[in-house]
C-alpha positions, 0 to 999 in steps of 0.5 A: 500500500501507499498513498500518493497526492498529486494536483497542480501547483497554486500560489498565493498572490497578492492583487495589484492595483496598478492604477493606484500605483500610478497615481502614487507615483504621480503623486511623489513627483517633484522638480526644481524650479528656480532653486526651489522644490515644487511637488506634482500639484505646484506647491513649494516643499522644504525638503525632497519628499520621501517616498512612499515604503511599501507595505505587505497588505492584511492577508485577506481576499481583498488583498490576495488570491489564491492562483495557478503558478502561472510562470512554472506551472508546475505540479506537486505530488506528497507521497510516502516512501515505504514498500510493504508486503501485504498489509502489514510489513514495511521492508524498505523506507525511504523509496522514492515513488516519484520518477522523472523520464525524458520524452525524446522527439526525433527528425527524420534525416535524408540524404538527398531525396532518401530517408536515412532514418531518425539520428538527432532529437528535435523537441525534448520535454521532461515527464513525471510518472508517479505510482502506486500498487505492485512496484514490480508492475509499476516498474515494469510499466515504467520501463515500457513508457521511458522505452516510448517516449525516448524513441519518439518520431517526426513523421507524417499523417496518410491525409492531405494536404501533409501533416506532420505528426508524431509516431511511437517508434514501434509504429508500423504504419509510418510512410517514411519506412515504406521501401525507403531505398526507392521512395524519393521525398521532396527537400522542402519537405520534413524541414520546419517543425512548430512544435505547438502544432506537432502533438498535444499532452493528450497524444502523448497520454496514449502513448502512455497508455500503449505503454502501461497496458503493454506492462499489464499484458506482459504479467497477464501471460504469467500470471496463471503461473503465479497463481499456481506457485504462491498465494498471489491473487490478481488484485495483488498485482495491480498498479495505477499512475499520475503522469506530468505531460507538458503541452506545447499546444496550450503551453502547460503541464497536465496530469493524467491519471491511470487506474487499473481495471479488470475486463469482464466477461459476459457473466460479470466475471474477471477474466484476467486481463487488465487494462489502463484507464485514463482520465484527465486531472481537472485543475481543481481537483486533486487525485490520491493513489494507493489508498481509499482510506482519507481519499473523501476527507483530501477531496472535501479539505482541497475544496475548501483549501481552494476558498482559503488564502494558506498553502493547499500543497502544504496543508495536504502535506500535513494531513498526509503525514497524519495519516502515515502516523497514525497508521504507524502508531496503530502498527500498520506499516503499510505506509511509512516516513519519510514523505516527501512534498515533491514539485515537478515543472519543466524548468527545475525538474523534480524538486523536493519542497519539503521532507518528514523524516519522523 
């Protein structure tokens, strides 16, 4: 088990009144005439005003909003970082549950008129994956994205006129591996990207997707095998993922969220195959991994957080890290210290805000 808390970053931001501003500073203007100090409005002064300190304003709404962070737009995850092994026993500490990827976008080369392949990265973003469940599934799933989003490809659409897009590099269908020893492609063409309209964070989100259930799959096929050699169950082996994805469309960071589901049969019965299911995190929302334990009480105090002018990330750390003590103190060690309040963009990469060791 574990918990894991993730939304997008706000800030508290104090409301500027430039009009005022301006009319305090007409207000403070002064000049020398004929030897003698005159104010903005005519008036003879005896000395040369002092201006006007600046003084941080009551903390109320009147004052201050609460905002997105519109120059990082980063995101956060408070997590803990404990392994357990069933309900009970907390094997490892200090696991980082937080891992960042390198989405890697190639152009096509040519020489002349003939496609050579894909030689030099043309966009590059960094991807947040944060995880809970099976570490050795999430890790699994993990290794499938990074082995994605690294081999990423400029290619083209089938329709006209010729768009430019982006393929996985296990796509079969890209035209620039149709017979490229004879397939002859015009100079100007595959030579002027605008990255804004290439691919969006949701395109990149299914390949995320592709990605998480081709992990799924590969522990379907020995799953009956586990099943027989240990006490091992299908809802053991399950993991779920809240994914950071730059959008260079709408000029931001998105989190996409993936949660496991077992298909059924026509009966209603789970016939072993699992699939990813994916959902776009609204920006007033938070997702919570791992646990359903306090998932109600985050949803209601992040909603009143968002009326309120304190730190949300911060007051839901404090109340992550109740969680993981009191778990701890009742000898459930499920969860464990320390958590970590991680903020992600695409600047700073992941930074560590704050840490709980005890």
């Amino acid at each position: 088990m574990t918990i894991i808390v993730c939304g997008y970053t706000r800030n508290l931001n104090e409301k500027i009144n430039y009009a005022e501003i301006m009319s305090d500073l007409e207000k403070e203007k002064w000049s020398f005439q004929d030897g003698k100090i005159i104010d903005a409005n005519g008036k003879k002064l005896n000395d040369i005003p002092p201006r006007k300190k600046y003084e941080k304003p009551e903390l109320n709404h009147q004052n201050y909003e609460l905002i997105l962070d519109d120059f990082y737009k980063s995101t956060f995850y408070l997590c803990d970082s404990g392994i357990s092994v069933g309900n009970n026993l907390a094997y490892i500490d200090n696991f980082f549950k937080v891992d960042v990827i390198d989405l890697k976008i190639y152009q096509p080369s040519f020489h002349g008129y003939y496609f050579q392949g894909y030689h030099s990265v043309q966009f590059s973003h960094k991807v947040a994956i944060g995880f809970a469940g099976n570490v050795n599934l999430a890790k699994l799933c993990i290794s499938y994205i990074k082995e994605h989003l690294e081999q990423l490809r400029i290619s083209r659409s089938d329709a006209r006129p010729i768009e430019y897009i982006v393929r996985k590099h296990c796509d079969n269908d890209n035209p620039l591996y149709n017979n490229p020893e004879t397939t002859m492609w015009d100079e100007d063409l595959f030579v002027d990207y605008d990255e804004s309209k290439l691919y969006t964070a949701n395109q990149i989100s299914d390949f995320i997707e592709h990605s998480i259930n081709a992990g799924y799959e590969r522990i379907r096929k020995n799953l009956s095998e586990l099943k027989r050699n240990t006490t091992i169950r299908e809802k053991d082996i399950i993991a779920e993922f809240a994914v950071t994805i730059y959008c260079p469309f709408k000029q931001k960071n998105e989190i996409y969220i993936y949660r496991p589901r077992f298909i059924e049969n026509e009966y209603g019965v789970p016939n072993g195959k699992l699939i990813a299911e994916k959902m776009l995190l609204p920006e007033n929302e938070i997702a919570i991994l791992g646990t359903q334990a306090i998932t109600s009480d985050l949803n209601q105090q992040y909603s009143s957080l968002l009326t309120n002018l304190k730190n949300p990330q911060k007051e839901l750390f404090e109340s992550v890290n109740q969680h993981i003590k009191n778990q701890i103190s009742e000898c459930i060690f499920n969860v464990n210290l320390p958590s970590y309040y991680f903020q992600f963009d695409q600047r700073r990469g992941l930074t560590v805000i704050d840490r709980l060791k005890k």
